[in-house]
N, C-alpha and C positions, 0 to 999 in steps of 0.2 A: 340723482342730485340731492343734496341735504338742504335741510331749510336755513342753514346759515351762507349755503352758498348764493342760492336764491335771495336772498336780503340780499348779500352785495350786489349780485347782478342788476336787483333792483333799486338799489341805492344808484350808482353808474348809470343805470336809464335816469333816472330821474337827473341828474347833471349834464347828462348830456340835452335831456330835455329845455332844461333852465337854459344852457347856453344856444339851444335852436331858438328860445323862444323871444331872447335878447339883441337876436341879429336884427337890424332894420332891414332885413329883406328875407324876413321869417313867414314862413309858408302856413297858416292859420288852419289848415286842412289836414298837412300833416302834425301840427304842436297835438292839435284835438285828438287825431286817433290812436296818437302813441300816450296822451293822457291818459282817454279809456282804458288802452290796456294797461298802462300803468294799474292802473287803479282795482282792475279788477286782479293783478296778481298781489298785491297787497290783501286784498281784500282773501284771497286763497292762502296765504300765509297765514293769517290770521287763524284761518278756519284747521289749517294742518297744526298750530301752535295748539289750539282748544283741543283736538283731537288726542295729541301725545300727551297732553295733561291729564283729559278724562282718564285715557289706560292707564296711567300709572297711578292713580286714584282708587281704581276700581280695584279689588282683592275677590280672587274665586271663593264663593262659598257652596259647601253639599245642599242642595233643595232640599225641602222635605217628603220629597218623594224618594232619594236616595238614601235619606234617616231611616223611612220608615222598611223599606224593602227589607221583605222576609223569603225565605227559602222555604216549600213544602214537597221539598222533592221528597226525603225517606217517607211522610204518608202518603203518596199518592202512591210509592212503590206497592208499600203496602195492602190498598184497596184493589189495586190494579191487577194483585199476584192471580188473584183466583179467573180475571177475564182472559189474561194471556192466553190461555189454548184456544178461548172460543174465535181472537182474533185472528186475519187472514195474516199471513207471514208479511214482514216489509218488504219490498222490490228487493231484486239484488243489488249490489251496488255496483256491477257493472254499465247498470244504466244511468247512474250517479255520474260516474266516469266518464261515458260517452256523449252525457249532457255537459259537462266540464268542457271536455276535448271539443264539441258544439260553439262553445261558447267561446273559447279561447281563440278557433276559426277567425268565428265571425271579428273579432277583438282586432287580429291580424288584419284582417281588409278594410276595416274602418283607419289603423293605423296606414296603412298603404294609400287607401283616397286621400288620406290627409296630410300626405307629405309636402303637399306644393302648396297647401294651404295655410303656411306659418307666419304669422303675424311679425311687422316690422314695424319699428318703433323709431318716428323721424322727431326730429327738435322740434320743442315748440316755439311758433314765432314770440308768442308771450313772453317766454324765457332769456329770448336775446335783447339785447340791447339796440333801441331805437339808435336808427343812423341818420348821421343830422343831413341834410339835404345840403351837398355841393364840396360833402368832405371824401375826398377820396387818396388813397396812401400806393403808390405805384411809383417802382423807380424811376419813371420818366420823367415826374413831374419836380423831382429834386435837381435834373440837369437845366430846367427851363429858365428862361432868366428871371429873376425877382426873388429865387429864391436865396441866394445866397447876397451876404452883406455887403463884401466886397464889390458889388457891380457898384453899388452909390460914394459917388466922392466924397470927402470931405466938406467943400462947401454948398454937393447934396444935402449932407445930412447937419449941417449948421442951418441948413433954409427949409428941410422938416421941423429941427427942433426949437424953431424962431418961437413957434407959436404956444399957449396955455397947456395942450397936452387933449386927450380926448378923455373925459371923463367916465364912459358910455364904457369902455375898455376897460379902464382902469376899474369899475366897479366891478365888471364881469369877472376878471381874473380874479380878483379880491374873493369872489367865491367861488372858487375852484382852487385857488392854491394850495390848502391845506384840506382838500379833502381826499379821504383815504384811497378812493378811488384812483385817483390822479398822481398816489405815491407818496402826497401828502410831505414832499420835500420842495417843491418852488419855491423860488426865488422870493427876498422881497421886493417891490418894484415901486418904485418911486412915483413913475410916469409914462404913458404911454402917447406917443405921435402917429398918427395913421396916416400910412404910406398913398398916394393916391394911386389908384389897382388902375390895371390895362386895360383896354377896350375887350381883345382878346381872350377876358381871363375873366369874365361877370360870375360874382359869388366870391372870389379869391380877395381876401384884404391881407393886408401887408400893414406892421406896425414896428416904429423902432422903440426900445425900451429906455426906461433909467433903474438902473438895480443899485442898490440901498446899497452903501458901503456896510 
């Protein structure tokens, strides 16, 4: 995953955060620890952002142990001509070989124990996006009643919209409409009236709209 995708993701938590943490029946236990981790993958972005900067700062240069490096191979040949006889001859290299063919074995059966031992790489919970407590997206719940408009009459919904509007709503959306997250196309909205939710249905609100001509 790249560090611009990571920002969004993190950007997304953090909204969804804001609107867990605006609900009047927001869970203080969870806003906190999806904070924490908020914070600490910011805080790892940051540290991957310094990191890619240093490397491309950084230019390879030769030590001066690779300036200075000299070759004295042709005089050692030299000094060396006259002890050659007295030395004993090198191994053959057949035992070169069979130390090779040794080792290349052993290679083989270490690669064999390790076939079952390959490491797997699951998501981090860090990486995903906090889920707000009591949101949940399931076909079922779109056949249930409340969700669709049509169930409220007309002088239903003349005796929702009698009253001021709920302000609490109308602020929330105000920041989330245009954030990129969220599509960054919403509506604009004039006003919001909150629906009175079911016995049935605790956490579930229901609101009817005014969209801006």
């Amino acid at each position: 995953m790249s560090v611009s995708e990571t920002i969004k993701i993190a950007h997304t938590a953090a909204c969804k955060l804001q609107l867990a943490a605006d609900r009047p029946d927001r869970n203080l236990r969870f806003i906190l620890g999806h904070a924490f981790t908020l914070d600490n993958l910011r805080l790892r972005i940051a540290e991957i952002e310094e990191e890619e900067e240093g490397e491309d700062d950084t230019i390879a240069e030769p030590t001066p142990a690779e300036q200075r490096r000299v070759s004295f191979s042709g005089k050692t040949k030299q000094r060396n001509n006259g002890a050659e006889g007295r030395r004993s001859p090198p191994p053959p290299p057949q035992l070169e070989d069979d130390l090779e063919e040794d080792d290349d074995e052993d290679l083989e059966e270490d690669d064999e124990e390790d076939e079952g031992l390959g490491l797997q790489r699951f998501g981090s919970a860090a990486a995903q996006p906090p889920r707000i407590v009591g949101e949940e997206s399931s076909g079922s719940d779109e056949d249930e009643e409340g969700t669709n408009p049509s169930i409220f009459s007309e002088d239903q919904l003349k005796t929702i919209t009698n009253g001021r509007g709920n302000e609490e709503l109308k602020d929330a959306y105000k920041k989330v409409h245009k954030c990129p997250c969220h599509g960054g196309n919403g509506p604009a909205v004039d006003n919001f009236w909150d629906v009175p939710a079911a016995e049935e249905k605790p956490g579930v609100r229901m609101a009817v709209v005014q969209i801006s001509a």
